[in-house]
C-alpha positions in Angstrom: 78.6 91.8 81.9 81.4 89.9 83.4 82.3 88.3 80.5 83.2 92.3 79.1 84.6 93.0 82.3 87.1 89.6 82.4 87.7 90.2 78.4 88.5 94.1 79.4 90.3 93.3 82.7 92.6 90.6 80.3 93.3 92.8 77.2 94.3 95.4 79.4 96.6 93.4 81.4 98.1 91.8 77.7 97.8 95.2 76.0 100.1 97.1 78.6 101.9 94.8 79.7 105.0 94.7 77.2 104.1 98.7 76.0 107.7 99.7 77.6 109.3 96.6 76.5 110.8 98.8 73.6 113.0 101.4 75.9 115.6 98.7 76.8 115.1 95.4 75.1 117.4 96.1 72.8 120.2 96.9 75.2 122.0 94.4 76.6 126.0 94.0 77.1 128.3 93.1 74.5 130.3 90.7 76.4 127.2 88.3 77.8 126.8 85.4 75.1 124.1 84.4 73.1 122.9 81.3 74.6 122.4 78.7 71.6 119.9 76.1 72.0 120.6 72.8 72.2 117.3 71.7 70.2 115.3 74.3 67.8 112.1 74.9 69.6 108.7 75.6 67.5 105.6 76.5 68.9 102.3 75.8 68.1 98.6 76.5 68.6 96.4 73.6 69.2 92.9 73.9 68.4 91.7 73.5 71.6 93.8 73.9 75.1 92.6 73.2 78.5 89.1 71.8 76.9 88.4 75.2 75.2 88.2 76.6 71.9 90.4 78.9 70.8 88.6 82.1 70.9 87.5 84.2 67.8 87.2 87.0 70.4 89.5 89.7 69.0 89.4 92.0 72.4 91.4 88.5 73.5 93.3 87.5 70.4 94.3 91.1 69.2 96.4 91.7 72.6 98.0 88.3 72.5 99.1 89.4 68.7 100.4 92.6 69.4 102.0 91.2 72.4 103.5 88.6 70.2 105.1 90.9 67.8 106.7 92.9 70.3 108.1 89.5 72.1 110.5 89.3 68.8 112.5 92.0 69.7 114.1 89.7 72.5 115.4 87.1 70.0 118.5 87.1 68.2 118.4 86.3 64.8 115.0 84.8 63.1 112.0 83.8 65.0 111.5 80.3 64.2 107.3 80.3 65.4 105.3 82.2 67.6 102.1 82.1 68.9 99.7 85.0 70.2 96.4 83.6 70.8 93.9 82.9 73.3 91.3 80.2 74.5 88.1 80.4 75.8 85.1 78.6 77.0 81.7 78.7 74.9 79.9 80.3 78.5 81.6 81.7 81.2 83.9 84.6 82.2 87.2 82.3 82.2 89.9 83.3 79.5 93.8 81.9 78.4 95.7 84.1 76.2 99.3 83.2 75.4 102.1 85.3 73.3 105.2 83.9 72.9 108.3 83.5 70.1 110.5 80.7 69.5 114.4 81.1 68.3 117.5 82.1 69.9 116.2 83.8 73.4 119.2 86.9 74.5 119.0 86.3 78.1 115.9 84.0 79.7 116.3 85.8 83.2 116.3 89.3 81.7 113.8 88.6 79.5 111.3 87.6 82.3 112.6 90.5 84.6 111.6 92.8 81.5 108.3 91.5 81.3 106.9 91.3 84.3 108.6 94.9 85.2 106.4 96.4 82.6 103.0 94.4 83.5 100.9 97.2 85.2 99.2 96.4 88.3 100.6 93.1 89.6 102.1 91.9 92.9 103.4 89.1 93.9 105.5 87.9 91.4 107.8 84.8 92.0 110.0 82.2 91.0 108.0 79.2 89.9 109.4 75.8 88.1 109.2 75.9 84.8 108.6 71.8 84.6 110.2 69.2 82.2 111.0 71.8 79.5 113.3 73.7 81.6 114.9 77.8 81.5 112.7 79.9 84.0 109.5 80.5 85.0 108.0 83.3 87.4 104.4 83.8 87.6 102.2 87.2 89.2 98.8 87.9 90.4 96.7 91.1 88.9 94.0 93.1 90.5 91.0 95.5 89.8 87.9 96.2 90.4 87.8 92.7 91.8 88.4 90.8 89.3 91.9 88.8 89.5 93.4 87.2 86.8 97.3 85.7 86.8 100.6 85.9 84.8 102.7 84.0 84.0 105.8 83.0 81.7 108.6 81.2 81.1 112.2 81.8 79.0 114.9 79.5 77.5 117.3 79.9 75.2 115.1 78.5 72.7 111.6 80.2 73.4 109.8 82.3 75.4 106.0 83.4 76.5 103.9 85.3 78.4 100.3 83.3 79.5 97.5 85.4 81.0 94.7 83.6 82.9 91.4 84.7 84.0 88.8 82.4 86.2 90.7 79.3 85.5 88.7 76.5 87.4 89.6 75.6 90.5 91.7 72.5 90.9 95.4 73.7 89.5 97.6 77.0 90.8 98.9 79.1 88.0 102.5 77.7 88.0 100.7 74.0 87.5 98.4 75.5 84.4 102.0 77.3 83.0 103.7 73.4 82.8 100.6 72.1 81.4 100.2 74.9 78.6 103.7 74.9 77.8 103.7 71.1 77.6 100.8 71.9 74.9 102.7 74.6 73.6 106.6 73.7 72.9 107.8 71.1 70.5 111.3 70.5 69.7 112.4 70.6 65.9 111.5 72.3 62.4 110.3 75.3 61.5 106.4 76.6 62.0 103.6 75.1 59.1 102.3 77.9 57.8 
């Protein structure tokens, strides 16, 4: 039963999290440049991530694709790669989904302000270093019915992505588990193998 409810609690928070995205993405001032990355960023989807699987669950992996598919809208231009998955432990109610896009990002700072203003639910939401790779990071908690899980995500001008987490294990906060997916995540050069 808490593996549904953790599963429920994570889709939801994925699933309606970028469902206003659409109003005002688009829209951004004709004068602000296009940031151009310095590197072309691709990123991938390791097999496993954090010890876990990636999870055939599709109440985890269907969010994180939807999500994904939405997350194009803040690029300019063609998306390079992107990612919308999740991980998963064999036992347990602990979950990672990640969505994210790779090309030229419009603005890194918007983009996260966007986000995280359409993320239902969450308090707490706050700057957080985004580690070697660089741009911006914030991260947020999410409540209900006792169950808390934690958002995060991080923009450049060559990528961005949302990461959902749910019962991580103890050890790491959610900013140190962003750098570390991220670092698993974001490569520099060539387009995605597929």
């Amino acid at each position: 039963m808490a593996r549904v409810a953790a599963l429920a609690l994570c889709g939801v928070l994925l699933a309606t999290g970028c469902a206003r995205l659409s109003d005002d993405a688009g829209r951004r001032p004709a004068e602000q440049p296009v940031p151009t990355p310095a590197v072309e960023v691709r990123l991938d989807a390791p097999d496993v991530l954090l010890d876990w699987p990636q999870s055939l669950d599709r109440h985890l992996r269907g969010p994180a694709e939807k999500n994904m598919g939405q997350f194009r809208q803040f690029l300019d231009g063609d998306t390079i790669s992107a990612v919308g998955t999740a991980w998963a432990p064999v036992k347990g109610g602990a979950a990672l989904m990640v969505s994210g896009v790779s090309g030229r990002v419009r603005d890194p700072q918007a983009t996260l302000a966007r986000v995280f203003s359409g993320l239902p639910k969450v308090s707490d939401v706050r700057a957080v270093p985004p580690g070697p790779l660089g741009g911006v990071a914030a991260c947020s908690r999410y409540s209900s019915n006792g169950l808390t899980a934690h958002a995060c995500a991080w923009a450049d001008s060559g990528s961005f992505a949302l990461v959902s987490m749910l019962n991580l294990p103890a050890g790491k906060r959610p900013e140190e588990r962003l750098v570390e997916v991220r670092g698993a995540l974001e490569h520099a050069g060539g387009r995605q193998k597929r």
